[in-house]
N, CA, C and O of each residue as an XYZ file, in Angstrom:
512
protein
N    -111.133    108.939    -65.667
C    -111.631    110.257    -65.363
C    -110.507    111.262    -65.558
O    -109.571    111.286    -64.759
N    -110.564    112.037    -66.525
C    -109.672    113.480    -66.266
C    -110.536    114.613    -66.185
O    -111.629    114.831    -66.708
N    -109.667    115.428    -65.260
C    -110.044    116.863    -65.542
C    -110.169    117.702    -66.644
O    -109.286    117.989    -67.453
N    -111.529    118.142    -66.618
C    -111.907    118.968    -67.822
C    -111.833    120.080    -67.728
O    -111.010    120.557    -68.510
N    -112.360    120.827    -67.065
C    -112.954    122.388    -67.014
C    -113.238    122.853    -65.427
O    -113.652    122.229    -64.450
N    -112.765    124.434    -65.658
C    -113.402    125.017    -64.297
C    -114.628    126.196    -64.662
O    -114.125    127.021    -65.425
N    -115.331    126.360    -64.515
C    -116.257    127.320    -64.977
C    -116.698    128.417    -63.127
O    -117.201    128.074    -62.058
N    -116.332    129.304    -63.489
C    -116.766    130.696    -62.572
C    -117.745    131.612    -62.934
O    -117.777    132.285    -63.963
N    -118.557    131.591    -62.000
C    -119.804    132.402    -62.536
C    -119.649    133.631    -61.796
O    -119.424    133.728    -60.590
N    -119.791    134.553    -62.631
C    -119.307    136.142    -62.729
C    -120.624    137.011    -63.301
O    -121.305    136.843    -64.313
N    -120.688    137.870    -62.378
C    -121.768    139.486    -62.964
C    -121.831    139.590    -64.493
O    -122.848    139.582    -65.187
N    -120.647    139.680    -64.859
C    -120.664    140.301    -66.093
C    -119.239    139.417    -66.834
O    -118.069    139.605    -66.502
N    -119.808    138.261    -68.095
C    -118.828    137.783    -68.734
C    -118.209    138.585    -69.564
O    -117.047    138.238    -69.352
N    -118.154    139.365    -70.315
C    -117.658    140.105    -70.907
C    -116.607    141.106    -69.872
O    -115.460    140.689    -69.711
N    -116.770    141.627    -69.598
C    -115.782    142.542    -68.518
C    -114.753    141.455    -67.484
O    -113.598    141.776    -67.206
N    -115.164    140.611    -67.166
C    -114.156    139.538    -66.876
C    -113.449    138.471    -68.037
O    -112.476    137.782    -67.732
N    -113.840    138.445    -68.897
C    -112.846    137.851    -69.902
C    -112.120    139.185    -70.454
O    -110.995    138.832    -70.806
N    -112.240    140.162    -70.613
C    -111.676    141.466    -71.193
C    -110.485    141.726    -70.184
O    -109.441    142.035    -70.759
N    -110.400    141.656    -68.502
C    -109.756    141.795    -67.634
C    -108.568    140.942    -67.610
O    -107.396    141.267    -67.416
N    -109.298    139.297    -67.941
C    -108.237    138.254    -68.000
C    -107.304    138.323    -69.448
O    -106.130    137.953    -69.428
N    -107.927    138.815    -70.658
C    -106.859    138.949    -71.800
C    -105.727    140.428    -71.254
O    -104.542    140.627    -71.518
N    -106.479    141.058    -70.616
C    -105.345    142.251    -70.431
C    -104.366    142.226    -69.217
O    -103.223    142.662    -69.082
N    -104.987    141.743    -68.607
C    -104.431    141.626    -67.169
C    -103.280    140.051    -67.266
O    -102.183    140.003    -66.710
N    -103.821    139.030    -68.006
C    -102.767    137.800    -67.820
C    -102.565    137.200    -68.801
O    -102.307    136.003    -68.675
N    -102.614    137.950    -70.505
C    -102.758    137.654    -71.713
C    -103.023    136.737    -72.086
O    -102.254    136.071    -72.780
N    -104.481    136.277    -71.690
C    -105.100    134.726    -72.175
C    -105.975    135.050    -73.204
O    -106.956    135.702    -72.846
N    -105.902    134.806    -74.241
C    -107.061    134.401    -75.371
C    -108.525    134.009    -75.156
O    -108.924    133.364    -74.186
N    -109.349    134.505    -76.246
C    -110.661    133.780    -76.055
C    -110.640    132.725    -76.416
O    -109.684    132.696    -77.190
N    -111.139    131.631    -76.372
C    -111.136    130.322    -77.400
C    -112.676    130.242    -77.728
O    -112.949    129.823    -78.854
N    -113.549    130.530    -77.033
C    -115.237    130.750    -77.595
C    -115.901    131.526    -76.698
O    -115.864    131.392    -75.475
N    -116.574    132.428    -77.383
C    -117.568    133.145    -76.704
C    -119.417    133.039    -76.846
O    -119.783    133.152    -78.016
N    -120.170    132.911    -76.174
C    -121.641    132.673    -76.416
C    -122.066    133.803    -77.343
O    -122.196    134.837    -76.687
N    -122.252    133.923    -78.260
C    -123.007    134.923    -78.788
C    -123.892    136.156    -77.925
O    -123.893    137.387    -77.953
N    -124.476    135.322    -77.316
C    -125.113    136.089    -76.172
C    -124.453    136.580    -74.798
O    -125.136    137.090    -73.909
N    -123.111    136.391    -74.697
C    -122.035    137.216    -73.901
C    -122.496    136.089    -72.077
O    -122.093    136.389    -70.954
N    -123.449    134.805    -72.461
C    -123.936    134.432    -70.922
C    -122.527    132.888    -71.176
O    -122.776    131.691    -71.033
N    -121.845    133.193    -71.369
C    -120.730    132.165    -71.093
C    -119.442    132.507    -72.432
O    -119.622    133.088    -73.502
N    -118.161    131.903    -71.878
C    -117.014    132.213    -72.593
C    -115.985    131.088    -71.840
O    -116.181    130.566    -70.743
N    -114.489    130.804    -73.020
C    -113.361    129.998    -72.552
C    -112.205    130.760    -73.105
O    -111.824    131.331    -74.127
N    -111.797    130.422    -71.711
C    -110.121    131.159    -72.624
C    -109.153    130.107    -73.144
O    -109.337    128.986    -72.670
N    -108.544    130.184    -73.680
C    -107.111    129.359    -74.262
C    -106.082    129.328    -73.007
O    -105.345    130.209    -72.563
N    -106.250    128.311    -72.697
C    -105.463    127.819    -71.401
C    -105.068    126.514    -71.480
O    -104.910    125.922    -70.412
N    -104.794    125.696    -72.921
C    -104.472    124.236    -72.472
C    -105.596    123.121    -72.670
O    -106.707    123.308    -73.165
N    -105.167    122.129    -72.265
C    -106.024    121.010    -72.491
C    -107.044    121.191    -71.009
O    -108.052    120.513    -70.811
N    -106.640    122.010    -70.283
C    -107.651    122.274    -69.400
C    -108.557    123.483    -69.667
O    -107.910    124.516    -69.835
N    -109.645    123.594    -69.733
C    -110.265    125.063    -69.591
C    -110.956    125.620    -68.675
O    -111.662    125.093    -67.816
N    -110.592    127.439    -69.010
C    -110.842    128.047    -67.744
C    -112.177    129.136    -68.205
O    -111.984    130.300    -68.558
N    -113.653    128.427    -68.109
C    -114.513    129.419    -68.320
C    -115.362    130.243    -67.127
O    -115.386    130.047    -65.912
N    -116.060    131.260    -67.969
C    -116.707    131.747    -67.215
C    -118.228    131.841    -67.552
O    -118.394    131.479    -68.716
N    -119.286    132.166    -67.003
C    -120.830    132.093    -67.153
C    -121.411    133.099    -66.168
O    -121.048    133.511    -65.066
N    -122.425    133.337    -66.953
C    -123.144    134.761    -66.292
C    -123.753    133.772    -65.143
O    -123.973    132.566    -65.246
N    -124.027    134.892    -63.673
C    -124.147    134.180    -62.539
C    -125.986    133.942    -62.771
O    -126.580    133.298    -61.907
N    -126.654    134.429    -63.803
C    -127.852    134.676    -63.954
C    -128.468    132.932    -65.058
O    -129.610    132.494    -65.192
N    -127.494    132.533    -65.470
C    -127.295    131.753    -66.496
C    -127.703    129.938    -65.371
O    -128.673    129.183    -65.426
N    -126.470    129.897    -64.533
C    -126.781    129.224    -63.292
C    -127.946    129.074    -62.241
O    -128.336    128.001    -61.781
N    -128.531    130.555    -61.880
C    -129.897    130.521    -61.506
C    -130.924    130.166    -61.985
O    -131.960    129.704    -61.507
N    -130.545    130.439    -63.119
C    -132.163    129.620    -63.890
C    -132.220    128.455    -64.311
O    -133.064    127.886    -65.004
N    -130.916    127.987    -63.686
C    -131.598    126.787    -63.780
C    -131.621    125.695    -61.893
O    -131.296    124.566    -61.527
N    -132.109    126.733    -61.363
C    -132.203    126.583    -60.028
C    -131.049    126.319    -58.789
O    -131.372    125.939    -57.663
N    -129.831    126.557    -59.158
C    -128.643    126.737    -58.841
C    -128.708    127.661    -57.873
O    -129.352    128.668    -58.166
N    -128.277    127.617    -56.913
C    -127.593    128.740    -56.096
C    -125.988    128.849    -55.401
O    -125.026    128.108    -55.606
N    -126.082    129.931    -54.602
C    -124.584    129.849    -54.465
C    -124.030    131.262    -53.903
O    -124.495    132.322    -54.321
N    -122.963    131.207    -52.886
C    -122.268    132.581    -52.721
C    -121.571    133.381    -53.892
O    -120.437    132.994    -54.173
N    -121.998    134.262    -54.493
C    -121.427    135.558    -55.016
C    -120.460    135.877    -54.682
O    -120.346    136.386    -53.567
N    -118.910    135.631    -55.874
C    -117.482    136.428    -55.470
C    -117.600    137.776    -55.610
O    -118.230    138.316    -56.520
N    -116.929    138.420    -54.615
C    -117.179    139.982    -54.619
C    -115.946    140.755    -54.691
O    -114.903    140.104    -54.627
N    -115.871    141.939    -54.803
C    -114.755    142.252    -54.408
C    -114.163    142.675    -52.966
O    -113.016    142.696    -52.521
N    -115.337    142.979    -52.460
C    -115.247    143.282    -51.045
C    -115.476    141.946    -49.963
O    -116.344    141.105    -50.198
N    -114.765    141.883    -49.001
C    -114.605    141.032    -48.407
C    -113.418    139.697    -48.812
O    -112.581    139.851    -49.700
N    -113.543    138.324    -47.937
C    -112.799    137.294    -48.161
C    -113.257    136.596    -49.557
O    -114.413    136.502    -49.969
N    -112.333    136.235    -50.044
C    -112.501    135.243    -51.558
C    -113.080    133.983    -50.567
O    -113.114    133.616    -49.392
N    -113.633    133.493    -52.334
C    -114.063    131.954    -52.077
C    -113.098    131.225    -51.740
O    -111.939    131.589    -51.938
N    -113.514    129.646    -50.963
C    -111.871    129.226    -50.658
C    -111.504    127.913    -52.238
O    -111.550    126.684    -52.303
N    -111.183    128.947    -53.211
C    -110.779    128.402    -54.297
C    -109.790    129.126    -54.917
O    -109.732    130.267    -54.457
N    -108.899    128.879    -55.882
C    -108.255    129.788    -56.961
C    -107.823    129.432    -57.972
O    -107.614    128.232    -58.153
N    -107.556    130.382    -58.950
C    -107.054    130.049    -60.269
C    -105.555    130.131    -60.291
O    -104.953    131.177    -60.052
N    -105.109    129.257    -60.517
C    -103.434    128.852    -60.856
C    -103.055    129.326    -62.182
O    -103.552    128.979    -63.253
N    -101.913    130.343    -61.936
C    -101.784    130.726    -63.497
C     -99.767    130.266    -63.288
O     -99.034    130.140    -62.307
N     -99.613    130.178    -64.426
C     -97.924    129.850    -64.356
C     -97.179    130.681    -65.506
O     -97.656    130.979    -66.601
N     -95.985    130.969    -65.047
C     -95.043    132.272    -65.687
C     -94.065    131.811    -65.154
O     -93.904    131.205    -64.095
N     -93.172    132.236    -66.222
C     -91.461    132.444    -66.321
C     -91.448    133.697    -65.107
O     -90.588    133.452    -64.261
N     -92.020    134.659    -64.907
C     -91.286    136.169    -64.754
C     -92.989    136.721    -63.587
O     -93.840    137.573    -63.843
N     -92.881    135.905    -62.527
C     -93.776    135.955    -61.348
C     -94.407    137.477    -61.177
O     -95.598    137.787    -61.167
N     -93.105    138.434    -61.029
C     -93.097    139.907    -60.492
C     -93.224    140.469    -61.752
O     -93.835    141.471    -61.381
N     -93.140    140.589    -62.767
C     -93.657    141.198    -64.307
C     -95.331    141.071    -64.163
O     -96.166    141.954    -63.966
N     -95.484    139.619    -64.340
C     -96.770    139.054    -63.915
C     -97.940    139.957    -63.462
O     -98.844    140.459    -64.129
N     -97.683    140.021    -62.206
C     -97.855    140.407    -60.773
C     -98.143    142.174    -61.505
O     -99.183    142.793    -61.733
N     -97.232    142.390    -61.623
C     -97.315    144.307    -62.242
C     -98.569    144.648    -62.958
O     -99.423    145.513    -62.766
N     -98.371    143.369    -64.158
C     -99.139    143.802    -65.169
C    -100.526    143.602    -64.903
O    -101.186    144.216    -65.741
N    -101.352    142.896    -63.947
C    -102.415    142.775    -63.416
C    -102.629    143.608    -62.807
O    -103.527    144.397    -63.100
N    -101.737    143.754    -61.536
C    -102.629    145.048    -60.931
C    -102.606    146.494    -61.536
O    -103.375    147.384    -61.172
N    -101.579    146.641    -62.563
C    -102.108    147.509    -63.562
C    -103.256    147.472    -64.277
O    -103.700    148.546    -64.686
N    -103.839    146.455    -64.518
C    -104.806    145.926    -64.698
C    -106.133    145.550    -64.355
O    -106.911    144.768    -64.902
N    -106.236    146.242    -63.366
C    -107.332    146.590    -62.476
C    -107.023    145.161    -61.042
O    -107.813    145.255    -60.102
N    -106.255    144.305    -60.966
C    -106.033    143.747    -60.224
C    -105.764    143.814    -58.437
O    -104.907    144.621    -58.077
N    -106.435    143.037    -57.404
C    -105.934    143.885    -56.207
C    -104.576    142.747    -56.024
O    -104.708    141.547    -56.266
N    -103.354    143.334    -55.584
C    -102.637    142.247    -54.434
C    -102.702    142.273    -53.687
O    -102.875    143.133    -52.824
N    -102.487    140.534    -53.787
C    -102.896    139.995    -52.017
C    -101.989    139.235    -51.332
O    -102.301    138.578    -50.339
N    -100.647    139.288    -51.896
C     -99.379    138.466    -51.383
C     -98.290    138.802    -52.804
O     -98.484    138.602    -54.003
N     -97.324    139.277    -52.210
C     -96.368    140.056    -53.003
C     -95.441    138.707    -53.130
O     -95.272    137.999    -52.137
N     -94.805    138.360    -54.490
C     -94.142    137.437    -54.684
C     -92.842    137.060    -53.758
O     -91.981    137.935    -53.660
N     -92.630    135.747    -53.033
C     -91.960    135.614    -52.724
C     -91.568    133.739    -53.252
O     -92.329    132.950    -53.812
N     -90.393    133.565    -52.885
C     -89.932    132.296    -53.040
C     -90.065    131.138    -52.079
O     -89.324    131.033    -51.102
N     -90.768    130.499    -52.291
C     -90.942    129.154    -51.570
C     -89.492    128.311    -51.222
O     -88.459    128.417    -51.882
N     -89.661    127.548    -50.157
C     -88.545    126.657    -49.843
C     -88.379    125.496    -51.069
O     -87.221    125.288    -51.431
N     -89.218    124.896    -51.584
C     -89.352    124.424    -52.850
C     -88.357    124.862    -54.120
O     -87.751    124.264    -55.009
N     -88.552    126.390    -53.654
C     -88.007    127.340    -55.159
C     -88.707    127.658    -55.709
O     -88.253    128.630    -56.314
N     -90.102    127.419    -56.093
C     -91.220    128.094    -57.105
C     -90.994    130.085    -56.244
O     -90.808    130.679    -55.182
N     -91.179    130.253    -57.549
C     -91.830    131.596    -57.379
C     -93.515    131.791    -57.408
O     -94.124    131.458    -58.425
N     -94.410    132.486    -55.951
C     -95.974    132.685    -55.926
C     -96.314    133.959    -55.703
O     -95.667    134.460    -54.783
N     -97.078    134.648    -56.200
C     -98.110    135.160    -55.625
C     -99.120    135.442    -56.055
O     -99.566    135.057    -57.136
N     -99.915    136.526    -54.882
C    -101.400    136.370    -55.290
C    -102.232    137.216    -55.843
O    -101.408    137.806    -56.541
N    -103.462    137.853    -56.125
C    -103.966    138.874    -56.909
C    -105.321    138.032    -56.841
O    -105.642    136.851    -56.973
N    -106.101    139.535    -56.501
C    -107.572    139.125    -57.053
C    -108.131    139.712    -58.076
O    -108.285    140.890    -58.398
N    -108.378    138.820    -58.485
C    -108.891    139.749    -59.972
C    -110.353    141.018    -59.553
O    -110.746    141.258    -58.412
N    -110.890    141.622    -60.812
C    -112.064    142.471    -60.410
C    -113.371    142.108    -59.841
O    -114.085    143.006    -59.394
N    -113.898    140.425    -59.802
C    -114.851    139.978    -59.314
C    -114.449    139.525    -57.674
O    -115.459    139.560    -56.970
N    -113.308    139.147    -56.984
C    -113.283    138.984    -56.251
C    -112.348    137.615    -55.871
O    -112.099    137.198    -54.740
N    -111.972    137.128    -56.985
C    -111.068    135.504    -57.150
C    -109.771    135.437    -56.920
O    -108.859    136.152    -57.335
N    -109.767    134.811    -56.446
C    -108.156    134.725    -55.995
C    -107.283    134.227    -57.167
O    -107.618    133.136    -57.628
N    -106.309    134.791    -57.681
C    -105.105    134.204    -58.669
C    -104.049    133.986    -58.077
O    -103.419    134.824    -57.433
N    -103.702    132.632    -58.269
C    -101.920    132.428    -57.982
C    -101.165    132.820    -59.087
O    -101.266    132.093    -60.076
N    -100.462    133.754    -59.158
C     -99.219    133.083    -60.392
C     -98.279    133.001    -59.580
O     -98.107    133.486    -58.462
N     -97.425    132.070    -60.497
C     -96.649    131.629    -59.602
C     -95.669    130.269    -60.791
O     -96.230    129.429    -61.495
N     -94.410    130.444    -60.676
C     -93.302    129.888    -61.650
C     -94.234    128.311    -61.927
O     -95.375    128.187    -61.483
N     -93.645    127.373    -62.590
C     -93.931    126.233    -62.932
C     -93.261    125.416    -62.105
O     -92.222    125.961    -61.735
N     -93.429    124.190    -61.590
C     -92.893    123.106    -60.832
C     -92.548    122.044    -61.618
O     -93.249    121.268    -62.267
N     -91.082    122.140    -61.431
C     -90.204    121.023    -62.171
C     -89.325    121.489    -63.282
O     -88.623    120.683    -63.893
């Protein structure tokens, strides 16, 4: 068994993959024609997204990430050389912060940011 994929279902795929190329310079790697799902270039792992409307029909339900209020208790792990560059260029980016980079006893450099739907992002240095 390996890990394949994380898929987040979002309002609007298009405006959240547009956020994630500007905000944490990730690539598309495929988009649906019909804008109801997309992957970014992230590795042998992938990080997509799908319209939350796409999931309902097929009888799915589920809490809605928002921007208001507490995140889901999940997040996306992103990794960087340069944590606090990072960190800038997102919430320039329409990004909120939610934990200003600091250094772990470990030594990694973390912090946090929610993106425009409501998700929590780590970036945060690489381990090892």
């Amino acid at each position: 068994m390996r890990y394949g994929y994380t898929i987040l279902y979002v309002p609007d795929v298009s405006a959240t993959v547009d956020f994630y190329e500007r905000a944490f310079g990730l690539e598309r790697r495929f988009v649906d024609p019909n804008g109801q799902y997309a992957e970014l270039e992230t590795g042998p792992t992938t990080l997509a997204f799908a319209a939350t409307d796409l999931i309902r029909a097929q009888g799915l339900h589920f809490r809605d990430h928002g921007p208001a209020g507490l995140p889901a208790a999940m997040e996306i792990g992103l990794t960087t050389d340069d944590v606090p560059t990072a960190v800038e260029r997102a919430v320039q980016e329409g990004a909120r912060l939610v934990a200003a980079p600091v250094t772990k006893p470990w030594g990694q450099v973390v912090a946090y940011v929610s993106d425009p739907d409501g998700v929590l992002v780590e970036l945060c240095t690489p381990m090892g």
